[in-house]
N, C-alpha and C positions, 0 to 999 in steps of 0.2 A: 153350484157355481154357474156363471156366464161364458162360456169362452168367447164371446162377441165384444169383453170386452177391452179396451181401447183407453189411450191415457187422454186425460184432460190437457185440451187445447188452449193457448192463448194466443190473442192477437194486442200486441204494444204499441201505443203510441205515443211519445214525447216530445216536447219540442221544449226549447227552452234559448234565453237569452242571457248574455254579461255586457254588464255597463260600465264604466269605471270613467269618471269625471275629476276633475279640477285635480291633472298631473296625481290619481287614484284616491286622493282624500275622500271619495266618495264612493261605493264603486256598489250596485245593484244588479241583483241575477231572480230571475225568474221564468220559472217550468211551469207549463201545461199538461197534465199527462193523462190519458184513455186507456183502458182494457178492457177487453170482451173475452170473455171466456164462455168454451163450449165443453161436451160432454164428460162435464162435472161427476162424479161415482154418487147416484143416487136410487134410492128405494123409489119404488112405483107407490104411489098412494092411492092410486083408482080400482086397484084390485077388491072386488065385492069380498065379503064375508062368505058367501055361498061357497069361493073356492075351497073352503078349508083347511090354509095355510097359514099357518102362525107367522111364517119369516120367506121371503122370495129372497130369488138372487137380486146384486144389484145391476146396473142398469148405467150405461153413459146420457143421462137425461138432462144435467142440470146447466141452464146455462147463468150469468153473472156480468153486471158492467159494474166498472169500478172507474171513476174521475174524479179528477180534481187540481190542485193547482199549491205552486209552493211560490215562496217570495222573500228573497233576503235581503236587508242591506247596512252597510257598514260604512261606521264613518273613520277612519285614520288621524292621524293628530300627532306631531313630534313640539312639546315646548319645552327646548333646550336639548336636554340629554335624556331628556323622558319620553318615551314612546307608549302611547295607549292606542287602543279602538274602543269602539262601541257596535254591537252587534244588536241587529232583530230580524225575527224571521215568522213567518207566517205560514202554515199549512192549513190547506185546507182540502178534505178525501170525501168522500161518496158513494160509497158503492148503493146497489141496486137488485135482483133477484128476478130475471129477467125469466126463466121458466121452470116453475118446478108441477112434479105431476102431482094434483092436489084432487082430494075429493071438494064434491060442490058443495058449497057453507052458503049459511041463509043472507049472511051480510059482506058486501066484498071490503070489507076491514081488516076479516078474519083471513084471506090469505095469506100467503108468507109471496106468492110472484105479485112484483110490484113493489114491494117495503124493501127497508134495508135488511142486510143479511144478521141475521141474532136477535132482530126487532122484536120486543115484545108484543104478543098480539090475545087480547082479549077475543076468548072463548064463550063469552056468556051472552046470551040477549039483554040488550040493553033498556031493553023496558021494563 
């Protein structure tokens, strides 16, 4: 085990707006939102083979940003005794894989820091 280690950090940020137009028949909301995340619970990947250890402890190493953006809106409507709306909404996320400890690959495709997190990532030479 580790005892150095330490829980995974976040840093939040949101912002967001509500609209509501012509007496609410209308009415639009919209968020912005960032997070950084730090010593994420990961394996070392630079440990040579010479050591000869099959499995290490893990490690607060990994860090992560995640953004993106949401957007709703709605239209209201009473004709007569009937009351509808109509909704849409739009998200859209991001995240990012901002450090992870990686051995050195011949092509920088192959890392996973940089890509999105679960990314598939080709392992072969492309020639």
């Amino acid at each position: 085990g580790n005892p150095l280690l330490t829980w995974e950090r976040a840093r939040k940020m949101n912002i967001g707006a509500e609209l509501s137009l012509w007496k609410s028949k209308i009415s639009i909301i919209a968020d912005v939102f960032q997070e950084n995340r730090d010593n994420i619970l990961a394996n070392k990947g630079t440990v040579p083979d010479i050591v000869g250890v099959s499995s290490l402890p893990s490690y607060n190493l990994g860090k992560m940003k995640n953004s993106g953006f949401e957007g709703e809106m709605t239209y209201r409507e009473r004709i007569g005794t009937f009351d509808f709306w109509v909704k849409a909404n739009y998200t859209y996320a991001h995240n990012k894989v901002e450090f992870q400890d990686e051995v050195t690959r011949p092509f920088s495709y192959q890392y996973r820091t940089g890509q999105r997190y679960g990314q598939f990532l080709c392992m072969d030479d492309p020639s």
